[in-house]
C-alpha positions in Angstrom: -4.7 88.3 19.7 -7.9 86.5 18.0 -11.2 88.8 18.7 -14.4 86.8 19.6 -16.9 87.6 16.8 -19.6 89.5 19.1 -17.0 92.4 18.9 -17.4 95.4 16.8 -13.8 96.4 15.1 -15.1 99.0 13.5 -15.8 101.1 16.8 -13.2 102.8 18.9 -11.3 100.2 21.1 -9.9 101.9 24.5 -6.5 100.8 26.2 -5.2 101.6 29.3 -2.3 100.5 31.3 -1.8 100.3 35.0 0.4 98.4 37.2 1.7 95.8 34.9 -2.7 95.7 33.4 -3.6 95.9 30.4 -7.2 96.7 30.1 -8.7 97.2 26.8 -12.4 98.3 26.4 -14.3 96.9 23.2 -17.5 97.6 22.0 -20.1 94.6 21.0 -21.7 94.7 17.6 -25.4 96.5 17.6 -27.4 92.9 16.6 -25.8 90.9 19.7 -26.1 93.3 22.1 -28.4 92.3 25.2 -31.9 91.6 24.9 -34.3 92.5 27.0 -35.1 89.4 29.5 -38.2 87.0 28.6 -40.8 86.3 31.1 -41.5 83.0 32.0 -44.4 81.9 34.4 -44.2 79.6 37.4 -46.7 78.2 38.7 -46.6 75.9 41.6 -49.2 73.0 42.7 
C-alpha cells in the first residue's frame, strides 16, 4: 500500500479489524496539519 505524503510514518499507526474492516488510523505530519481558517470579507451592494 503506497502512503500519501501528508502522513507521518514515523508516529504510531493504529489497526483494528471488525466485520471483514480494516481500519487503520495514521497520523498527519506536524507542518500539514490544519490551519486555522482565513477571514475573508463580503461585502454586498
Amino acid at each position: 500500500m503506497t502512503l500519501p505524503e501528508t502522513v507521518d510514518e514515523d508516529q504510531e499507526v493504529k489497526a483494528q479489524y471488525k466485520d471483514g474492516i480494516l481500519h487503520l488510523t495514521l497520523q498527519k505530519k506536524e507542518d500539514l496539519k490544519l490551519k486555522p481558517a482565513k477571514k475573508v470579507k463580503v461585502f454586498y451592494i
